[in-house]
C-alpha positions in Angstrom: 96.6 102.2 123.4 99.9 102.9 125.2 102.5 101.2 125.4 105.1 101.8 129.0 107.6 99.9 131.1 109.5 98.1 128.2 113.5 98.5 128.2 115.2 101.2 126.6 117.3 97.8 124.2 114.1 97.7 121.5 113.4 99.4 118.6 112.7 102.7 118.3 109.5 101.8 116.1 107.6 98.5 117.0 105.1 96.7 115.1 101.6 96.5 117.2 99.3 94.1 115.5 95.8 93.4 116.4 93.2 90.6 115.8 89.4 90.1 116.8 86.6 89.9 115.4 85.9 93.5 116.6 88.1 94.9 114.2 87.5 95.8 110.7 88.7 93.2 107.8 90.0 91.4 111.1 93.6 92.6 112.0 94.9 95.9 111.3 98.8 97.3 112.4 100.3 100.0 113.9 103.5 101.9 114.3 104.3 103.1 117.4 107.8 105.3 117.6 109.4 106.5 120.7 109.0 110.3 121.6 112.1 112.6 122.5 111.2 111.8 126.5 111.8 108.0 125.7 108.0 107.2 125.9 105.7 106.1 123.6 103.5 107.9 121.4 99.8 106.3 121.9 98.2 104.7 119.1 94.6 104.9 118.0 92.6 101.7 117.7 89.1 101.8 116.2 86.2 98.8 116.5 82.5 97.9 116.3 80.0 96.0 117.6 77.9 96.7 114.9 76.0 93.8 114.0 77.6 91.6 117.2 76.1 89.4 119.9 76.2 90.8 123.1 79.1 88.8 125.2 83.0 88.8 125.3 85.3 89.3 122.6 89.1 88.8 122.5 91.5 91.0 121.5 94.6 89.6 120.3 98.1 91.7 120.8 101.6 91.6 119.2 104.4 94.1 119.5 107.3 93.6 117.5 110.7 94.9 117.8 113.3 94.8 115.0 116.8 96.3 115.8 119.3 96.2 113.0 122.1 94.3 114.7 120.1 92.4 117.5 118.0 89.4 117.7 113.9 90.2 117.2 111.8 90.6 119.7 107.7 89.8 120.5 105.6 90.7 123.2 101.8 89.6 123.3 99.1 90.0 125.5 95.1 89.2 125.1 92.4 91.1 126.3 88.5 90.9 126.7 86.1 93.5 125.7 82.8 93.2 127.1 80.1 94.4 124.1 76.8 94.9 126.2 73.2 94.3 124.8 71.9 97.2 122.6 69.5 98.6 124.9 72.4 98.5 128.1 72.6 102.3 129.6 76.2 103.9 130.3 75.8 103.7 133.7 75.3 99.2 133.7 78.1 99.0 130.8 80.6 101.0 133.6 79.4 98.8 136.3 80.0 95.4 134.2 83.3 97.4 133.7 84.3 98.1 137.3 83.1 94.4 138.5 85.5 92.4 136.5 88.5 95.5 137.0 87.9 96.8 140.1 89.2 95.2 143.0 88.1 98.0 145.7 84.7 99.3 145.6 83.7 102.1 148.2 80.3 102.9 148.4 78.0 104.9 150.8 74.5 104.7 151.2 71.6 106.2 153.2 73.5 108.4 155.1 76.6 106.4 155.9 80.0 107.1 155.8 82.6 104.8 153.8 86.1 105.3 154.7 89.8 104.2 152.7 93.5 104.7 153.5 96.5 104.1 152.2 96.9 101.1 150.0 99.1 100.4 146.6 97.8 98.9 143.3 94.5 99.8 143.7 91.5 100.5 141.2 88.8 101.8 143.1 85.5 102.3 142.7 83.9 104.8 144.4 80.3 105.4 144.8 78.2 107.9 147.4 74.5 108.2 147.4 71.6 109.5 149.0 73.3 112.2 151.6 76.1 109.7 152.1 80.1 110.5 152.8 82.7 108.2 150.9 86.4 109.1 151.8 89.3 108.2 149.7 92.8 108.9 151.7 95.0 109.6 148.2 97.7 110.9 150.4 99.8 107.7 150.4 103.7 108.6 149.3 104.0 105.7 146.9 103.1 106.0 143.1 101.0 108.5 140.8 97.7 108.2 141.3 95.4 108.3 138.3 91.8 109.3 137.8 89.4 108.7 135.7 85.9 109.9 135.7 84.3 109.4 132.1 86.3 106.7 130.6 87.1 103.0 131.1 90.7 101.9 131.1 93.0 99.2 132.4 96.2 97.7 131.8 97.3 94.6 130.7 100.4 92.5 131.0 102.8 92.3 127.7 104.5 88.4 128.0 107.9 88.6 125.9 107.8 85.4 123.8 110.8 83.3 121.9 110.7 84.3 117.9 111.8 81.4 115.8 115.8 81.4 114.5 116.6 83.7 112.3 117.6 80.8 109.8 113.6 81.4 108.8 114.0 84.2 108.0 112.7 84.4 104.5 115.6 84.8 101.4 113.7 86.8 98.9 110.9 89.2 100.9 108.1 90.3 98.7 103.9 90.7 99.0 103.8 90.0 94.9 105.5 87.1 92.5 104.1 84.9 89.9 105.1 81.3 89.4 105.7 81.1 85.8 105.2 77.7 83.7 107.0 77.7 80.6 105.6 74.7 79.4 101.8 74.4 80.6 99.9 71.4 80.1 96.1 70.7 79.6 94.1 72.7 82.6 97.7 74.4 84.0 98.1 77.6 84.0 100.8 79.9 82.1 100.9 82.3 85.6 100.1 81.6 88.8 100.1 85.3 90.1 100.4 85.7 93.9 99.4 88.6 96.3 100.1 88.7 100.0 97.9 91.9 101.0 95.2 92.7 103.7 92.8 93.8 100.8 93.3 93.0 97.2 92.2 95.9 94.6 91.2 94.3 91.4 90.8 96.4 88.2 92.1 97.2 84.7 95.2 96.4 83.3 97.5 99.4 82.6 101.0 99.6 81.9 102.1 102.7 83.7 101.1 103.2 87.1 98.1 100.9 87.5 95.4 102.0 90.3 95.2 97.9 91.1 97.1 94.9 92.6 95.6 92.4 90.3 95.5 93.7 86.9 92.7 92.3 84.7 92.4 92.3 80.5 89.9 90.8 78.2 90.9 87.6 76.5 89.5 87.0 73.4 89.9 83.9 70.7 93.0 85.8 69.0 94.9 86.1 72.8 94.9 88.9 75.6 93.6 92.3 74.6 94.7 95.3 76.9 92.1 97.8 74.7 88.9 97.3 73.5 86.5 95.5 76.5 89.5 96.3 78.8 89.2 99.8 78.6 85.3 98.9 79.9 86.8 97.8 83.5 87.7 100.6 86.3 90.8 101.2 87.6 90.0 99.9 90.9 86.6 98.0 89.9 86.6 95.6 92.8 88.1 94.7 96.3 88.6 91.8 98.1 89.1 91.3 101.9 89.3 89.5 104.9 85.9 89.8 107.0 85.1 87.8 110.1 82.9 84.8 107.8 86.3 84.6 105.9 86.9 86.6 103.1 84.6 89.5 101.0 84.3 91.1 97.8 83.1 94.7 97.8 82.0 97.0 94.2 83.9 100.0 93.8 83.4 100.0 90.4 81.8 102.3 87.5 80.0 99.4 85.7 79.4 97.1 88.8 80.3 93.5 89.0 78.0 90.4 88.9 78.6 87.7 91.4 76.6 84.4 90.4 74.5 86.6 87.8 73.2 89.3 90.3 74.7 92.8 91.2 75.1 93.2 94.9 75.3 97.1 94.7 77.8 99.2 95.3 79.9 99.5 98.5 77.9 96.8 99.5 80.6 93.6 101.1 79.6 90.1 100.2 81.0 87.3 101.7 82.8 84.7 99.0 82.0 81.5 98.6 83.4 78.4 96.9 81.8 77.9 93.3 80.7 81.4 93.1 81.2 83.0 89.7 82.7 87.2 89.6 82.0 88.8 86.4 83.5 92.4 85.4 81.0 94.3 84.4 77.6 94.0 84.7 77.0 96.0 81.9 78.7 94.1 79.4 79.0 90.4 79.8 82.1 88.4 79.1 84.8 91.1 79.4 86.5 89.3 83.0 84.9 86.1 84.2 86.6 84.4 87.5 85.8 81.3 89.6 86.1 80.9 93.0 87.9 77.8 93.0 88.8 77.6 97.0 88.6 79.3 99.7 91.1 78.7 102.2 91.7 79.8 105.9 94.6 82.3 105.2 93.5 83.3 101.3 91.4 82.9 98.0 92.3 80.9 95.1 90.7 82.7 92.0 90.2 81.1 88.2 89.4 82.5 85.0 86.5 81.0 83.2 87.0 83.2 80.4 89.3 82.7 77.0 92.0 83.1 80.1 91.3 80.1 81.4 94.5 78.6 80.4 96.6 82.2 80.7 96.5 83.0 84.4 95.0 82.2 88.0 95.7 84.3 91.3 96.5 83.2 95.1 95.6 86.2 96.9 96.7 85.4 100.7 96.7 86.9 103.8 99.9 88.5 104.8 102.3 86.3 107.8 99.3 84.1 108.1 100.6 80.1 107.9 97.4 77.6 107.3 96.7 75.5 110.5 94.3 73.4 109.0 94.7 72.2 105.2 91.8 71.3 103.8 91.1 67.9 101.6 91.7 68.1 98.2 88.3 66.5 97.5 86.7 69.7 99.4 88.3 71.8 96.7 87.5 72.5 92.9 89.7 71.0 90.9 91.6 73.2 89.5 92.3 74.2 93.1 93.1 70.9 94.5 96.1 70.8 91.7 98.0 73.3 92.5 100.5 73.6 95.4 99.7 74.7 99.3 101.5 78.1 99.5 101.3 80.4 102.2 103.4 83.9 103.4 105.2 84.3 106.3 108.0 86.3 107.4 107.7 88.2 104.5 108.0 86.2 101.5 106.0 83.0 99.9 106.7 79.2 101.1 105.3 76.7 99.6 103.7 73.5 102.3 104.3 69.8 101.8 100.9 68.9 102.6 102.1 65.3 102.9 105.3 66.0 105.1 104.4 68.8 106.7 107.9 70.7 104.7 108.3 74.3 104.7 110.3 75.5 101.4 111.3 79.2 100.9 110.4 80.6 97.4 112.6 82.1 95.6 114.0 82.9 91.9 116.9 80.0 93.0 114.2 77.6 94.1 114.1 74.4 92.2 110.6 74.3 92.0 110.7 70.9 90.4 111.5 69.4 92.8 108.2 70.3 95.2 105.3 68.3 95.5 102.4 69.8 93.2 104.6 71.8 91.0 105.0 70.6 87.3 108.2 70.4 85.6 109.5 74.3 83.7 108.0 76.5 86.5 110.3 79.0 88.1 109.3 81.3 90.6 109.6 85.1 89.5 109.9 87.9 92.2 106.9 90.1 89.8 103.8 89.7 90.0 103.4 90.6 86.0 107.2 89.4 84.8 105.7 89.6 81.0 105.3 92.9 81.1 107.3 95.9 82.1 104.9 97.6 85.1 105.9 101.1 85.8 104.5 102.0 88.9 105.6 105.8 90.2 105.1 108.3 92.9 103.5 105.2 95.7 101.7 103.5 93.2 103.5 100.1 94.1 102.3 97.4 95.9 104.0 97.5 98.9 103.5 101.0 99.6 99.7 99.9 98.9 100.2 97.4 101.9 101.7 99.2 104.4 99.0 101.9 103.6 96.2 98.9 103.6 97.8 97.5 107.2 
């Protein structure tokens, strides 16, 4: 993809972001940087149709400039790509091509002779059979003329939209925090851990550089036990992403991983439900056992229904993605249907007043208190693990993680 005719007052970088169902996990993200000769390096997009329906599929653009010192910008543009039936040739997916792009087709037939001149802003198609003559006149003075003889292209139209104030702009940025509850009740939880990532890596707890996002210990009868049946999980045991039937969980693991009492196999996606049970490992019961407790249209709400039960439960959400539709709290497991609507968006964690519709900003000075679903003696820390002293070295940490993952 390439990226011409925008001013020279952007960004040198801009953020290009993608979505369709085309796309692996969804979305993925792009830099593209200006060159030396003020143009744009092109960007490489990969997609499938692997397991697709023939028919149209939109592709959904954003490119993002953010200049210290001037207001953001956004451009956005969709697309259609056409995926043809399995058993289509090369030579009907080009002609579904050049009907719906071309808007001058020259063709000769049979011994005739098909003639163009001059002209500006056209894609032509141009076809000559059977002893026939077709005659393009390129010899117009106006513009570059560009050919293409082995690969479809087109260009599409970027519309510059308005970006909300910068008032929302979010006060404390961060993909990982924890809402802590000093005082927990019966069925609360101590942490509330929260990830804002395009795939989640789960896997063993370790203090010093940890291979995973959410780190994971056994909980026995006498508390949280970081050796033993921990030492029994991999370091990246399991992943969970975004897929296009909402969200997956995929084996990377050494000792696999049970999902309602069966082992999927390794490397081998399975789409998350609500109700389904995770256990880590399926070699030896018991050591990690988590509930799906909802599954939401921007993220997954995780429970342990282990000796942890009471220790710890996990948001992980989709990064900048705000929930248009809330569901009912009756559609939810309970434990879910407790706990507070958050979301993340311009790079931190807000927390939704399903009721009001209020958007509140989390922070470490957030009174959380005073929000609807939060319980008196929670506080909202910018760690995703503030119990423990992480040390996380040489791009182990999460966000480097995320911009590697995006």
């Amino acid at each position: 993809m390439e990226l011409r005719g925008l001013d020279a007052h952007c960004a040198p970088q801009l953020t290009l972001r993608l979505r369709s169902d085309l796309i692996p996990r969804g979305q993925i993200r792009h830099e593209v940087v200006r060159t030396t000769r003020g143009d744009w390096r092109p960007v490489f997009v990969e997609f499938s149709s692997r397991n697709k329906e023939h028919g149209q599929y939109q592709i959904e653009v954003d490119v993002l400039s953010h200049l210290d010192g001037a207001a953001a910008r956004k451009w956005v543009c969709t697309f259609v790509i056409l995926v043809p039936r399995r058993d289509a040739t090369l030579t009907e997916i080009h002609q579904i091509f050049l009907s719906t792009h071309k808007n001058v087709r020259v063709m000769a037939d049979d011994a005739s002779i098909a003639r163009v001149t001059g002209g500006d802003g056209c894609n032509l198609d141009v076809t000559a059979r059977n002893a026939g003559i077709a005659h393009v006149d390129l010899s117009a003075p106006q513009g570059k003329i560009d050919m293409g003889f082995t690969t479809i292209a087109w260009d599409e139209e970027l519309i510059e939209v308005d970006l909300p104030a910068a008032s929302e702009c979010h006060p404390h940025p961060s993909v990982a925090a924890c809402i802590v509850n000093a005082a927990p009740e019966a069925g609360e939880q101590r942490q509330i851990r929260l990830f804002a990532l395009e795939e989640c890596m789960l896997g063993r707890f370790e203090l010093v550089d940890p291979e995973a996002d959410v780190l994971l210990s056994h909980f026995s009868i006498d508390g949280q036990d970081n050796n033993g049946l921990t030492r029994r999980l991999s370091g990246r045991h399991a992943v969970i992403r975004r897929s296009a039937q909402g969200f997956d969980i995929e084996d990377v693991s050494r000792y696999g991983v049970l999902l309602d009492g069966v082992w999927p196999g390794k490397h081998k996606p399975v789409a998350l439900r609500q109700g389904m049970r995770i256990e880590l490992t399926a070699s030896i019961k018991g050591i990690v056992v988590l509930g799906v407790s909802a599954i939401l249209q921007h993220g997954v709400i995780l429970h342990r229904l282990d000796q942890g039960a009471q220790a710890e439960c996990f948001y992980l959400l989709l990064p900048e993605a705000r929930p248009v539709v809330v569901p009912a709290p009756h559609t939810l497991a309970p434990q879910a249907a407790a706990l507070p609507m958050l979301f993340h968006r311009n790079g931190g964690f807000w927390h939704l007043d399903c009721a009001s519709g209020k958007e509140t900003a989390l922070s470490p000075a957030t009174a959380l208190d005073k929000l609807a679903s939060f319980a008196r003696h929670n506080r909202f820390a910018s760690e995703p693990y503030p119990e423990c002293w992480i040390i996380r070295t040489e791009g182990a940490s999460l966000c480097d993680s995320a911009a590697l993952t995006a």
